[in-house]
C-alpha positions in Angstrom: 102.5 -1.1 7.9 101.4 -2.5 11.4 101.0 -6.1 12.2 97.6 -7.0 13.5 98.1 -8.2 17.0 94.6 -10.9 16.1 93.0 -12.3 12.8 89.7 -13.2 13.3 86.9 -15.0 11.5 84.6 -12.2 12.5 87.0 -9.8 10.8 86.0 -11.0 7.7 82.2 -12.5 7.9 81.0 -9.4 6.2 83.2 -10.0 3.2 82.2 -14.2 3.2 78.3 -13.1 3.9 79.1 -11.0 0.7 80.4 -13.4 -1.7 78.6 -16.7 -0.2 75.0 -15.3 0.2 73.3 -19.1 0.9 76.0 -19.4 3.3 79.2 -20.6 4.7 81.2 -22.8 7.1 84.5 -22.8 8.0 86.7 -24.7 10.4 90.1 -22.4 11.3 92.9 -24.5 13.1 91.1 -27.9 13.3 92.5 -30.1 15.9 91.7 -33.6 17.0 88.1 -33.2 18.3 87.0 -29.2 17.2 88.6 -26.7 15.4 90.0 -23.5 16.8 87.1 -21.5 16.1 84.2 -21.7 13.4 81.9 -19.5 11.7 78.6 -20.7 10.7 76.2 -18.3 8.3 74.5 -20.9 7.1 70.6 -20.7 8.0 69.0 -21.9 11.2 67.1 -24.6 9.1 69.5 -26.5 7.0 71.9 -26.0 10.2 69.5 -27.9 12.7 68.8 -30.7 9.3 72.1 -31.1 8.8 73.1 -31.6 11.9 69.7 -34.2 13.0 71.1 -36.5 9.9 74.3 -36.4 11.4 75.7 -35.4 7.6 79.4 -34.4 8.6 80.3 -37.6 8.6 79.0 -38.2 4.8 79.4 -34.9 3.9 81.3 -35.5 0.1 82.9 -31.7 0.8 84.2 -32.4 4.1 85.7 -35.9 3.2 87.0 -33.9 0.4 89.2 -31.6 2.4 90.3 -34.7 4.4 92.6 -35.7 1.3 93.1 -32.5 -0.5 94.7 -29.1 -1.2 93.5 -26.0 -2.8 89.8 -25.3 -3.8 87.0 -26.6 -6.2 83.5 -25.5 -7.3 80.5 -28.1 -5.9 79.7 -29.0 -9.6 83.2 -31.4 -9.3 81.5 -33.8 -7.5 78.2 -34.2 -9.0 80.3 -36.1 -11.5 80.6 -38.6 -8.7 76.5 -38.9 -8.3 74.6 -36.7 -6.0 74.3 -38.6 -2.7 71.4 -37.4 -0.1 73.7 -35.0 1.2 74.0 -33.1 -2.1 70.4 -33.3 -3.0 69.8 -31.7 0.5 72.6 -29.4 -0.5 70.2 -28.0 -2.9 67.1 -28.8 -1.6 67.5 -26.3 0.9 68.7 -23.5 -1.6 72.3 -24.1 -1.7 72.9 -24.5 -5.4 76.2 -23.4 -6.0 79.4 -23.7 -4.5 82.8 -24.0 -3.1 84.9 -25.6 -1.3 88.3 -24.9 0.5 90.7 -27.2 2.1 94.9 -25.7 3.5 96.6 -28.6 5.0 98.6 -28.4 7.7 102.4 -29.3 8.1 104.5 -31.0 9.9 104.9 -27.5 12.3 101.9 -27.0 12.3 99.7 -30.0 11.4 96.0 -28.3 11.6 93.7 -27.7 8.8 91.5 -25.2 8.3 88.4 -25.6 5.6 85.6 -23.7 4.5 82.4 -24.5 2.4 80.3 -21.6 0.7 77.4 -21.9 -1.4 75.4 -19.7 -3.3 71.8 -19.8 -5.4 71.7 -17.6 -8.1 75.0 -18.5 -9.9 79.2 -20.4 -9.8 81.6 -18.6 -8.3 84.0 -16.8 -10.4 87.6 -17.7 -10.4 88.2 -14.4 -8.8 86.2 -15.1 -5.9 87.1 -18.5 -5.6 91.2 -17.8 -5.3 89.9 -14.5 -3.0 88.4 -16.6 -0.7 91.2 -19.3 -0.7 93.7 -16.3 -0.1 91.5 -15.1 2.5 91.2 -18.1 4.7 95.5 -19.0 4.0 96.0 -15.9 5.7 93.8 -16.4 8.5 94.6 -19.8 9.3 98.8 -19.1 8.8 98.4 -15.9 11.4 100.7 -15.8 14.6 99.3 -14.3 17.4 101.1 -12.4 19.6 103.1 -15.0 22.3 101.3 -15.0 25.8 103.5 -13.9 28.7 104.3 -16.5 31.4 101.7 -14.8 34.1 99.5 -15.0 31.3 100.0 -18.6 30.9 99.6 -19.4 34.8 96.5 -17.2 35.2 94.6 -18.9 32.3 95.4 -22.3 33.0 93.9 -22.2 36.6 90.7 -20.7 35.1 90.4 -23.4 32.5 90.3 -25.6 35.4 87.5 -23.7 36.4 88.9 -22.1 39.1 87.3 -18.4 40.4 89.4 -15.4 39.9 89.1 -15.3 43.4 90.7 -17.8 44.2 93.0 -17.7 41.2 94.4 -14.1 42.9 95.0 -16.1 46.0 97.0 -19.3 44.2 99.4 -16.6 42.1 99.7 -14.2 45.5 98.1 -11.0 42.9 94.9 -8.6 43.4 91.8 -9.9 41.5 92.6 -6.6 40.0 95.9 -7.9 38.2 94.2 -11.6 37.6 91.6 -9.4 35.5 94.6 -7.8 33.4 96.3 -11.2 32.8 93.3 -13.1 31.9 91.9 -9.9 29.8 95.3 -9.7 28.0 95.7 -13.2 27.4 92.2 -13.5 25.7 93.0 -10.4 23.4 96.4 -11.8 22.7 94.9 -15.1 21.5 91.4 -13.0 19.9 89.2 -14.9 22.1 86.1 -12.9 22.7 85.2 -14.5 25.7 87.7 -16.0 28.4 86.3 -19.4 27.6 87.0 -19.3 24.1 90.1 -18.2 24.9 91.1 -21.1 27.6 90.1 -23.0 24.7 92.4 -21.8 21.9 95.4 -21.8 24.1 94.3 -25.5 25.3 93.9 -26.4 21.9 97.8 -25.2 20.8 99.1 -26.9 23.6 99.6 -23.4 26.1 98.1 -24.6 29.4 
């Protein structure tokens, strides 16, 4: 069977839309200031709300995967009291959920996390250990190793250098600065060359 060359979140937002119809957020690779990459399909409105009340840094899920492993349904916590940032949970139509925390290790000490809601009903056990699966394998996935010419070319466009000029620094064609830059974003399933500077940055590449 052949080896995907990149995972990505995108792959697989069809799937989470599917099984977390309120929404979902997850965090893949979080390092000291921002994760990796994120995907957000949670609704304009309780995005903006959540983010005015500054609610991460409350937020009884989040704080949640801070100290744990595994996955648990929403209706844990309200065992604990429902703070404001539960009430607004389901204020805003979120009534059910789950949560989803992988720990890093010692190789590779990033986390990944993920919080999906739904309105009309729990999540199963089935879709709870699916999506737990799910986000394992994403977050464990190896990319493809960048090349060294790779490396070079990325690392002077992170520092915001031209390709221009980035052709004239390596002694290449823009032409060829194009490929390595092109195949250095693929190899690390950036989408854009900026989110790709930034994943590399972020593993400690450049």
């Amino acid at each position: 069977m052949e080896v995907p060359k990149v995972m990505n979140l995108t792959d697989f937002q069809d799937r989470f839309a599917e099984l977390a119809p309120a929404g979902c957020y997850i965090a893949l690779r979080l390092g000291f200031y921002a994760p990796e990459a994120e995907l957000n399909l949670f609704s304009a409105e309780w995005i903006d709300h959540y983010t005015l009340s500054g609610y991460a840094l409350a937020d009884p899920f989040l704080l949640w995967c801070q100290k744990s492993e595994g996955h648990v349904r929403w209706s844990a916590f309200e065992s604990l009291g429902l703070s404001k940032v539960l009430l607004d949970y389901h204020r805003f139509g979120h009534s059910y959920g789950g949560v989803i925390s992988v720990q890093g290790t010692p190789k590779m000490p990033k986390r990944s996390l993920g919080v999906f809601a739904r309105n009309d009903r729990e999540f199963t056990d089935a879709e709870l250990a699916e999506l737990d699966a799910t986000l394992r394998k994403i977050h464990s996935f190896v990319p493809q190793a960048l090349t060294e010419p790779q490396i070079a070319a990325l690392r002077l466009y992170s520092r915001g250098i031209l390709q221009k000029q980035i052709a004239y620094e390596l002694q290449i064609s823009v032409t060829a600065v194009k490929g390595r830059l092109r195949g250095a974003a693929d190899r690390l399933g950036g989408k854009t060359l900026r989110e790709a500077a930034h994943v590399a940055a972020s593993r400690g590449l450049l």
